[in-house]
N, C-alpha and C positions, 0 to 999 in steps of 0.2 A: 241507702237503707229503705226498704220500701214499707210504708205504713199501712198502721193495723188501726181497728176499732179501737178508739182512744175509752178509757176509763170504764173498762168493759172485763172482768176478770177476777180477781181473786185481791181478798183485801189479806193483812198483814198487822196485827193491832195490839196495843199491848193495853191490859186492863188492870188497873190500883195496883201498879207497880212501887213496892215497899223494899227498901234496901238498908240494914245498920253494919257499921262498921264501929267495933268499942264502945258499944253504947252510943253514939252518934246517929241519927237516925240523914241519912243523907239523900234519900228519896223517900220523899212521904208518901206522896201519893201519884202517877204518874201514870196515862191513859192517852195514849195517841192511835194514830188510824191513819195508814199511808194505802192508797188501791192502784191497782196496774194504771199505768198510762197518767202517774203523778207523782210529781216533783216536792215531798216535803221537807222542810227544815227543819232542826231542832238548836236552838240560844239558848243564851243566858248566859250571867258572868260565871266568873270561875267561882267552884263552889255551891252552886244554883244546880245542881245533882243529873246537869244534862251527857255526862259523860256515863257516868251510873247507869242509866236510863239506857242510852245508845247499849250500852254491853251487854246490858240484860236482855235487850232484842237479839241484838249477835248471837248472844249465849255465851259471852266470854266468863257473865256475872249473875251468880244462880238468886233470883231475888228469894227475900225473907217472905214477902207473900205477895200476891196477884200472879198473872197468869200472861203469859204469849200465846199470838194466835195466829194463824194461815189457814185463812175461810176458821173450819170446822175443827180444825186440828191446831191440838194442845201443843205447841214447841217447846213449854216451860222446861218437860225436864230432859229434852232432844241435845243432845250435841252438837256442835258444829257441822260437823260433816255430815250429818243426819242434816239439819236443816235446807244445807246445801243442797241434796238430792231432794229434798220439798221443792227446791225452786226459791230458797234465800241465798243471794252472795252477799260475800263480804269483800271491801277492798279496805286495808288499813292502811292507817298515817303514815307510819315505815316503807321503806322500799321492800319488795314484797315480788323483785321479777329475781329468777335465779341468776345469780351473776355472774358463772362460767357458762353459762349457753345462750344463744343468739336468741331472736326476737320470736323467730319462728318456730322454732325449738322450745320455748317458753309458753307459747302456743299450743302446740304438740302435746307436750306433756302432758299436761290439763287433758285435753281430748284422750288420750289412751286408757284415760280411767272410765272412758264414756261405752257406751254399748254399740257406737258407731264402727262403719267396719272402716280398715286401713283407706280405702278411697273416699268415703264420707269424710271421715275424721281432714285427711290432705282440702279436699274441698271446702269443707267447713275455715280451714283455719285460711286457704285461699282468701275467701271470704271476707273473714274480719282483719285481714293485714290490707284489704281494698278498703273496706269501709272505715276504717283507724288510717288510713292512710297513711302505711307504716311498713308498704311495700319493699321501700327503697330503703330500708335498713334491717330488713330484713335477716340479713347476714351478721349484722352487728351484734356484738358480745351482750350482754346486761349491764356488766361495767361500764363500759363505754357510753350508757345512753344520757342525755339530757335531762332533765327533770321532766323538762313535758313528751320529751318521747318514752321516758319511761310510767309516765302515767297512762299516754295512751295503751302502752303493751299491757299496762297491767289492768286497765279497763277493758280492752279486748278479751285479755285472757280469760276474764272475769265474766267476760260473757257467754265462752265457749262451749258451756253446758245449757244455754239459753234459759236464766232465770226467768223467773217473775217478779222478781226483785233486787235490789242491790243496794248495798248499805255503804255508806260512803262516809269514812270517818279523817277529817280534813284534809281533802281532796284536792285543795286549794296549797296545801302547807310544801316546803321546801320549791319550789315552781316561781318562776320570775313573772312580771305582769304580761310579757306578751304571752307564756306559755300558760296565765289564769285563763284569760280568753278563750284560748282554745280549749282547752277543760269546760268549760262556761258553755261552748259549743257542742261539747259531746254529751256531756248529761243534758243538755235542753233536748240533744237531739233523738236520747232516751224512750222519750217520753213516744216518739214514733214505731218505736216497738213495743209499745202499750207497756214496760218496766215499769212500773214502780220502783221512785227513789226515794232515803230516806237520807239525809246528809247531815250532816252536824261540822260546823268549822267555825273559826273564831273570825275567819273573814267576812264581816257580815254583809255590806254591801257585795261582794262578792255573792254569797249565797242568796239573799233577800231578792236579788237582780232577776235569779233562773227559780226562783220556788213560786208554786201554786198557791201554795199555804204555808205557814210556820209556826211551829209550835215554841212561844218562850218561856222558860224553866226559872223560877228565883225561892230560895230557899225551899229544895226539894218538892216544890207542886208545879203544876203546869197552871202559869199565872193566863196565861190568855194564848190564843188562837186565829189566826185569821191570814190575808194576804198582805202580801208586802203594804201596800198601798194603807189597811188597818192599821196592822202591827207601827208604822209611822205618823199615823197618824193621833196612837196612844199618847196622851200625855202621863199616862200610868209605867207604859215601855218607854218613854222619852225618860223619863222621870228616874227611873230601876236600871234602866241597863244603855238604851239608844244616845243619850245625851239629849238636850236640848236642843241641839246647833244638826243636828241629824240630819239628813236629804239623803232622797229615796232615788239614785238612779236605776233604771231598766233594763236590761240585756236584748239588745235587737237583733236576735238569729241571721236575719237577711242579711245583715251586715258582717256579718262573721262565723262560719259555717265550717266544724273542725273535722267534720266527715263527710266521708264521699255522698253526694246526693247528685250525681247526675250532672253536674254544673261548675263552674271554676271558682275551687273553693283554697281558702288562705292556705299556708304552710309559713312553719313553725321558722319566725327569723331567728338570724342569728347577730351576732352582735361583729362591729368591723373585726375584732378580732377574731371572730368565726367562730366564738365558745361563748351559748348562750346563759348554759349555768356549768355548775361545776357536775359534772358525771354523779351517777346516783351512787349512794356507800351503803 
């Protein structure tokens, strides 16, 4: 993937985000700011109104008052697929690739809705089956895939309209530990084509490893803000959410690099049995 002008772009920000459900008020207040070419988190335990939060930027979740933003433009009352053509993707928790057609054809798809013509659209998804390094299965059903080769197809595919952002709603979930890594590898490796991420997952050292910043959520506010390295070193976040016993490992790119860059980069093991998870459902 060749890089761009890092943190250089178009910001993405949601302002006094308020959400009730039954008189419950479950986002009180909620105000984050994610910009191209960065990696941010969103915690907090269950309950702490970070899924609320995440939806209402998607636009799964029309909030009761505050506002969404990309730069100048109002998203609050945009739909999804409106958003999308702003330059917001979505990949959700669920499998989410069609499961009667192949990898590339899943690829495809996406593209036909784009205003590229039949040779661009072919080159294009060339492209991201090299850079997902997802060449060699190319052929293969949706059914059939892996947990993390299905992540990747669905990361690719998600790129195929080339956002400026991408929302990532546990990223990390259904995917074994070698296929976290290499996920860990493609969203860091993100950040080289100046996207902006925004992630939310319950895996925290997983997430806290690859984020710039994080934002952590407890009883519907945004209690504090900062980098891994902060957010661990709260006794406030030890205290509310991190535990005590907490330690803050790092994600070392050099070391494990889940796309094409030019260089001999990992691939997805498998286990002696030769099935790393079970096929995606």
């Amino acid at each position: 993937m060749n890089s761009h002008v890092l943190g250089q772009g178009s910001v993405l920000r949601s302002e006094h985000l308020k959400k009730i459900y039954k008189k419950r008020t479950v986002v009180k207040d909620s105000s984050i700011e994610v910009r191209q070419g960065e990696i941010v988190g969103l915690l907090g335990p269950n309950g702490a109104g970070k899924t609320t939060t995440f939806y209402m930027i998607v636009g799964f979740v029309e909030p009761d008052d505050g506002k969404v933003f990309l730069d100048d433009i109002d998203l609050t009352p945009e739909p999804m697929y409106r958003r999308a053509r702003l330059g917001v993707a979505y990949l959700a928790q669920e499998a989410s690739v069609f499961r009667k057609l192949t990898v590339e054809e899943n690829i495809l798809g996406i593209l036909e809705f784009s205003p590229l013509t039949k040779p661009q659209q072919k080159e294009r998804t060339e492209k991201l089956l090299e850079d997902f390094r997802i060449t060699h299965i190319r052929k293969s059903m949706g059914y059939s895939l892996s947990g993390g080769e299905r992540r990747r197809t669905e990361i690719a595919r998600a790129l195929a309209i080339e956002p400026k952002f991408i929302l990532l709603d546990e990223p990390f979930a259904g995917v074994d530990p070698i296929a976290v890594e290499d996920i860990q590898a493609i969203v860091a490796e993100l950040k080289t084509l100046n996207i902006g991420v925004l992630m939310t997952d319950h895996n925290v050292h997983e997430t806290l490893s690859i984020t710039d910043r994080s934002y952590l959520m407890f009883d519907g506010r945004i209690l504090m803000q900062g980098t891994a390295e902060e957010l661990a070193a709260s006794a406030e976040a030890r205290r509310l959410y991190l535990g005590e016993n907490f330690t803050l490992g790092r994600y070392d790119k050099t070391e494990r690099l889940g796309v094409s860059n030019g260089n001999n980069t990992h691939r997805e093991k498998k286990s002696p049995a030769g099935e790393d998870e079970q096929p995606a459902v």
